[in-house]
N, C-alpha and C positions, 0 to 999 in steps of 0.2 A: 480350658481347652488344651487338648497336647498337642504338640507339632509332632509327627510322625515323618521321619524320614526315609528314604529308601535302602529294602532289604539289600543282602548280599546276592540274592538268587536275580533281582530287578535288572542287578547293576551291570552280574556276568551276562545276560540273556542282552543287555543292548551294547557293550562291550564288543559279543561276538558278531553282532550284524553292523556294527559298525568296522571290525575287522573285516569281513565277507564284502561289507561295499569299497571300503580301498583297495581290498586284494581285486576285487572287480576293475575298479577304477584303474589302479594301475597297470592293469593288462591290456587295458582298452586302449592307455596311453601308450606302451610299447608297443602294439600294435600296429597304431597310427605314425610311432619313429619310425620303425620297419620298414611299415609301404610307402613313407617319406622317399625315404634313403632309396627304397627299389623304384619309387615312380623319379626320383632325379638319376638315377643310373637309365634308367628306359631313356631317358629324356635327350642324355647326352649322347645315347649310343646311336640312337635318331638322327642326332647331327652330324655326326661323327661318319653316319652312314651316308645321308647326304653328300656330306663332303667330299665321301671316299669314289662318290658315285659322280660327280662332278669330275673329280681328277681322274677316270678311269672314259667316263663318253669325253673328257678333253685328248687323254691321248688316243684314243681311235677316232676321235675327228679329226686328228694332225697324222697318225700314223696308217690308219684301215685297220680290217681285219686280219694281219700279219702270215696266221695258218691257219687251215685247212680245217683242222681237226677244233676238238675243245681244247680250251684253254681255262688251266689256276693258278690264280697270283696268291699270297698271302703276305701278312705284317703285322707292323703293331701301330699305333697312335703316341707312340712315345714322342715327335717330333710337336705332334700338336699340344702335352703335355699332359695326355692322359695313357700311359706306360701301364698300364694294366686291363686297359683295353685292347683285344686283337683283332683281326679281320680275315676274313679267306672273301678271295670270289671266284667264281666260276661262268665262263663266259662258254655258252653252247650255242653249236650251230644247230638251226632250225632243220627237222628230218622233214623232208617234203616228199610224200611218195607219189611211187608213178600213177598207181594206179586211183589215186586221188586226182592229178591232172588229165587222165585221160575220159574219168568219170564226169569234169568238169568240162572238154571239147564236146564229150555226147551229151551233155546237159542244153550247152550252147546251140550246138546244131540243131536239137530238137525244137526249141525255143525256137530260133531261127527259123526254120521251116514250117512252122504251127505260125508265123507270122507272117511270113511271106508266100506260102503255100495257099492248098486250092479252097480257100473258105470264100463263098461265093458272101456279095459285099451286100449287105439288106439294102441300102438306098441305090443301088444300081438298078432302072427304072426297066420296065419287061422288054421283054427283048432285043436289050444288049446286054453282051456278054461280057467280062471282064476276062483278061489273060491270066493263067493261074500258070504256077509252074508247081511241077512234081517234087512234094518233100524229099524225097529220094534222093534226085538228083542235086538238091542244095544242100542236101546234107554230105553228098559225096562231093562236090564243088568246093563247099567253103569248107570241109571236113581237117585238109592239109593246111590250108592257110590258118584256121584257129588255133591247129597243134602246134605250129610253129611258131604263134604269140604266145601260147600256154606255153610251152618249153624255155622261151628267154625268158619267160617270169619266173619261173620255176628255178633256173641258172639264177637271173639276176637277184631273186631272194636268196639264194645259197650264198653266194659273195657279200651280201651288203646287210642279211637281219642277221642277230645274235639276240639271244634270250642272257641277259647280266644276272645272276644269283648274287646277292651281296650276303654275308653274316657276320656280325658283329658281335663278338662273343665279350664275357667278361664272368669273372670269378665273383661268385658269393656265397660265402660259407664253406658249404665242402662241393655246393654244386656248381656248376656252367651256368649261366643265362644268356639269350642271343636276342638279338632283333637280324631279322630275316626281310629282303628285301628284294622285288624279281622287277625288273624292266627289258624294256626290249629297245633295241639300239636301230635303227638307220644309219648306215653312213654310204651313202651314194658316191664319193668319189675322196680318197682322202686328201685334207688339205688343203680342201675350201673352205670348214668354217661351216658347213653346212649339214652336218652330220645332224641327225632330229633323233628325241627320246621318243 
């Protein structure tokens, strides 16, 4: 019996699929450094935005909402020891329009008078009559009185809510990458300590 060993054509044909599966393999593997590397940058910028988002509702619960207008701060993370990380924010005042509050007094009113107006009562037993008053008139009665709640709410949100933009930027490669972050602030009166996210 002869022992037969394997051709030249055998050797190159499992050669190249065994080249095709490392070439595979090790792409799969850089792949998986890659999204390492970018899911621990995600991860840090996470905290980093946290952080930055604490130290920012700490000073408008010490200070208020300062002005009027919007407001943007910017920086870097080098103090925390990440120097190649940046930051911008943008702190916006909430646009509250008129004709959103006055849509909401004629909301009210109508409510109000479909409630307390002339719907005659099903267990009121026959012949008596319950006292109805004219939607009309309670809508023109409590008409001023609810504009005038609506309009300090309306004031009182302009002074005290803020919409916070956070982004956390940082360089990889030749591109930006950011984590983006929006909350909205309370601060009812500053320098209690009582300021709420």
């Amino acid at each position: 019996m002869k022992t037969r060993g394997f051709t030249l054509l055998e050797v190159m044909v499992a050669l190249a699929i065994l080249a095709l599966a490392l070439t595979a393999i090790v792409g799969i593997n850089g792949n998986a450094i890659r999204a390492h590397g970018f899911s621990k940058r995600v991860t840090v910028a996470t905290m980093l935005a946290r952080s930055k988002m604490a130290d920012i509702e700490s000073k408008f619960t010490a200070e208020g909402f300062t002005s009027e207008f919007d407001q943007k701060m910017e920086g870097t993370f080098s103090d925390e020891g990440w120097s190649d990380f940046r930051w911008e924010a943008e702190i916006v005042k909430p646009e509250i329009d008129a004709k959103i509050a006055s849509n909401l007094v004629e909301t009210v009113g109508t409510q109000l008078a479909g409630q307390l107006g002339g719907d005659k009562d099903p267990n009121t037993p026959p012949g008596l009559t319950t006292p109805t008053l004219d939607p009309g008139s309670i809508t023109s009665m409590m008409g001023p009185l609810i504009q005038t709640q609506v309009n300090t709410l309306v004031e009182t949100m302009k002074k005290s809510v803020r919409e916070v933009r956070l982004k956390v930027m940082w360089k990889e490669g030749g591109s930006e990458d950011s984590v983006d972050v929006v909350t909205h602030m309370v601060v009812l009166a500053p320098g209690d300590g009582k300021g709420q996210e």
